[in-house]
N, C-alpha and C positions, 0 to 999 in steps of 0.2 A: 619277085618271089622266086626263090631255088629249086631249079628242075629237083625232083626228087628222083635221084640216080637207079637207088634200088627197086623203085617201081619199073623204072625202063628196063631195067637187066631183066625183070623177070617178063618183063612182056616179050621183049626178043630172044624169048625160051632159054636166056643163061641161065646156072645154077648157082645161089647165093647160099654164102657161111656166115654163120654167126653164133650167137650162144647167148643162154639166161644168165642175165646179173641179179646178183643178190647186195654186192658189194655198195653202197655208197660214196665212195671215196671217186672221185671225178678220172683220177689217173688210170684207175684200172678201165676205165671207159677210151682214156687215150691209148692208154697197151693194149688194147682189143683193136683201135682202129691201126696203131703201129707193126700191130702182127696181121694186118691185110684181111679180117672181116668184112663183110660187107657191112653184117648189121648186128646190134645186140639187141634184146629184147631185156628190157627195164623190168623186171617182173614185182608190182604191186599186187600180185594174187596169193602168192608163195612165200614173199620174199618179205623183209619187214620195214621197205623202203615207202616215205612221208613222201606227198608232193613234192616239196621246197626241194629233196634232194633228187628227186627224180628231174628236176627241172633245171641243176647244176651237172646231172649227167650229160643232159641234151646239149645243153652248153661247152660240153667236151667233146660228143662225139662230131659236133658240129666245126671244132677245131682238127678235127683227124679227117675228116670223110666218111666217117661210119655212120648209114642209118638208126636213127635211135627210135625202137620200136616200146609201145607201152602195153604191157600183159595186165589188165583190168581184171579184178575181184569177180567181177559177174555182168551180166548182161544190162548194165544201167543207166541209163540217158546219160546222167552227171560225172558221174566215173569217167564214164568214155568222153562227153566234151572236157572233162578237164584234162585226160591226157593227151588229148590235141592240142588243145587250149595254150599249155605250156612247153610248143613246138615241135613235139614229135613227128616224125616221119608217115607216123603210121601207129594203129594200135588192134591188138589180139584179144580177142574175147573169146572167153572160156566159154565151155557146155552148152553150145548148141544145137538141140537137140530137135527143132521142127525147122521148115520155111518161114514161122509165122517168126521163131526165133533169132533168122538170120536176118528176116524182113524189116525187123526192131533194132535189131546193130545198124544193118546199114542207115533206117533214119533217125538213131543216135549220133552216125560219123559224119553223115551230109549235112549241108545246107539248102532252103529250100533251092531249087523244085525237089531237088534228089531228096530230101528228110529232111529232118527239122530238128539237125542242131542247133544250141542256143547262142545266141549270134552278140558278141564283145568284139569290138574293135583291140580292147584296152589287154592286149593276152601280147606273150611272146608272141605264138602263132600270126598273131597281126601287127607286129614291129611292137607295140605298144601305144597306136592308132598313127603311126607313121607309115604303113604300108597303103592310107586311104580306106575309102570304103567299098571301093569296086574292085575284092579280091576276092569274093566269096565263092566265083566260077573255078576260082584258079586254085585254092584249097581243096574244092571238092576233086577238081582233075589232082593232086599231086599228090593226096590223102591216100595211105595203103591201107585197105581192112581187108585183116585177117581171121578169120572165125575157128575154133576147136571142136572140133567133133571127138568126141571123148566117152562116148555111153552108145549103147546097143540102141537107143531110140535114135539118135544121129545117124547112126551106119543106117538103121531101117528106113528113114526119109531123106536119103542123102540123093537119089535119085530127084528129088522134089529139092532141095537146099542147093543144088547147084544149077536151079533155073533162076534164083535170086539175082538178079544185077550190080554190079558197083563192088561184088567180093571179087578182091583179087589172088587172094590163097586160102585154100580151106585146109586145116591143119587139124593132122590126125592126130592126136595125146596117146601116143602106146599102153603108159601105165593105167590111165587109167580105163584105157581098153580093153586093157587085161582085167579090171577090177571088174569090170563090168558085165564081163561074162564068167565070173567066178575065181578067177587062176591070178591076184592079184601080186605084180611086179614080173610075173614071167611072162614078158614080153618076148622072147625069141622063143614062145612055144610058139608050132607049127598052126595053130587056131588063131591066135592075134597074128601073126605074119600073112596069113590067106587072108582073114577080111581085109588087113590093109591092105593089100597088094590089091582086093578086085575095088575097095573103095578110089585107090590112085586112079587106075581105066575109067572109071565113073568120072571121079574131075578134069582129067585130064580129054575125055571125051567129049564135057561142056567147056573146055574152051579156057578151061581157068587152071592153076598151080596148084600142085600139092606140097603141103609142108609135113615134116614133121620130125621127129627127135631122137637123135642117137646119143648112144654112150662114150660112143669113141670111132676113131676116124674108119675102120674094119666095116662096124651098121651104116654108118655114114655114107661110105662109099655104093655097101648094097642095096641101100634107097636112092642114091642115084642112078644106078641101074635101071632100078624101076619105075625112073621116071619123075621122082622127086625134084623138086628144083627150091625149096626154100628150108635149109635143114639148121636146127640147130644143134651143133656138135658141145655138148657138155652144158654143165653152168660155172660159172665162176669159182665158186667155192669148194667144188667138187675137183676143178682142174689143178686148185692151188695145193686139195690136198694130196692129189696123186702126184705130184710135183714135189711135196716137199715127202712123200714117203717113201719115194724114189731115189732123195735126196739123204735120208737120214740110213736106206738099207743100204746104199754105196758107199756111206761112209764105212757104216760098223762092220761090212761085210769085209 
C-alpha cells in the first residue's frame, strides 16, 4: 500500500497546493500534477462529476503524483465510503457544524476500531482483493479526512470539533462564511477574515492543519502567513477562464 505523501507533507508542518476540479477529462488532472500540485480535490458537491469519472481522475493523479482528494455532497456513510472506496487519497466533507458531526465523518472514513466504514475488499482502494485482507490498519493510517467548517454553528463549536481525533485538516469555506453571517461572497470583508484568522489559532492550537480557499495566488499567500497549510488556490474552470480571457484581451488589444 502507498505512503500517502500528502498526508506526511502536512504532518511535518509543509504547506500544500492544490485546487477544485470540476472538469472530468483525466488530462486536466495530469496538468494539475505536471504543474507541481500537491493535491486536487475531485469536487462531487459543486461540481457535476458521476463516480466512474471521479475514479478515472484518481487513476490520473495516481500517474503524476498528485493527491486526489474527493469533496462529498454531505455528511454520509456511503458517499464518503465510496469516495475511498474508489482510491482516493483522502476525502473533504462539507458543513460541519457540531463534534457530534465531525465524530460521524471520521466513523464514516475508518475502519473499525477507529469507525465503521463498510469493509469490500473488492474496490480500487483494496487492489481489487489483490492487496489481501490485512490492510485495513493501513488504510485507516494513510486515509486524509478533512472536514468544512462553513456556518456560524461550526465556528461556535469549533473549540469542541477540534478535540475530535483522526481529522487531519479542518477546512474553513470563506464563501460560505460569508453567507452565513449575512454578507454573502464578500469574503475579504474585514468580519470573515477576523473569524478565520481566530478559528486558524484554534486548530492550529489542537495540533491539527488549517485549510482553506483562495482566489488567486495574492489570498493564497495571506493565508499562509497565517498559518494555513492546506490551501486550495482556484478551481479549474475558473482558471481556464481567466486564462483564456487573458488570452483573447491580448489579442484584440
Amino acid at each position: 500500500m502507498r505512503q500517502n505523501e500528502l498526508k506526511q507533507k502536512i504532518k511535518q508542518g509543509e504547506t500544500v497546493l492544490g485546487l477544485f476540479m470540476n472538469c472530468a477529462y483525466p488530462a486536466f488532472m495530469e496538468i494539475c500534477g505536471h504543474a507541481g500540485f500537491d493535491f486536487a480535490v475531485i469536487d462531487m458537491e459543486h461540481g457535476p462529476l458521476h463516480p466512474l469519472a471521479a475514479e478515472d481522475l484518481c487513476r490520473a493523479a495516481d500517474c503524476v503524483g498528485i493527491a486526489p482528494i474527493v469533496r462529498v455532497r454531505k455528511n454520509d456513510g456511503p458517499q464518503i465510503q465510496r469516495a475511498l472506496d474508489i482510491g482516493s487519497a483522502g476525502v473533504q466533507i462539507p458543513q460541519i457544524e457540531s463534534k457530534i458531526d465531525a465524530e460521524i465523518a471520521v466513523k464514516s472514513s475508518k475502519y473499525s476500531p477507529l469507525g465503521a466504514r463498510g469493509l469490500s475488499f473488492a474496490t480500487r482502494a483494496g487492489r481489487y482483493t489483490a492487496a489481501g485482507v490485512d490492510i485495513t490498519d493501513k488504510l485507516n493510517e494513510e486515509s486524509l479526512v478533512v472536514i468544512h467548517i462553513e456556518g456560524k454553528g461550526g465556528i461556535e463549536n469549533l473549540a469542541e470539533i477540534v478535540t475530535v481525533p483522526h481529522i487531519d485538516v479542518i477546512f474553513l469555506g470563506p464563501y460560505d462564511l460569508s453567507q452565513s453571517i449575512g454578507i454573502p461572497g464578500q469574503v475579504r470583508d474585514r468580519r470573515v477574515i477576523d473569524m478565520m484568522q481566530e478559528a486558524v489559532q484554534t486548530i492550529r492550537k489542537a495540533g491539527k492543519a488549517a485549510g482553506t480557499f483562495a482566489d488567486n495566488p495574492e489570498i493564497a499567500k495571506q493565508w499562509i502567513d497565517a498559518g494555513v497549510q492546506y490551501v486550495a488556490v482556484g478551481v479549474d474552470v475558473a482558471v481556464f477562464l481567466r486564462a483564456c480571457q487573458s488570452l483573447v484581451k491580448s489579442v484584440r488589444n
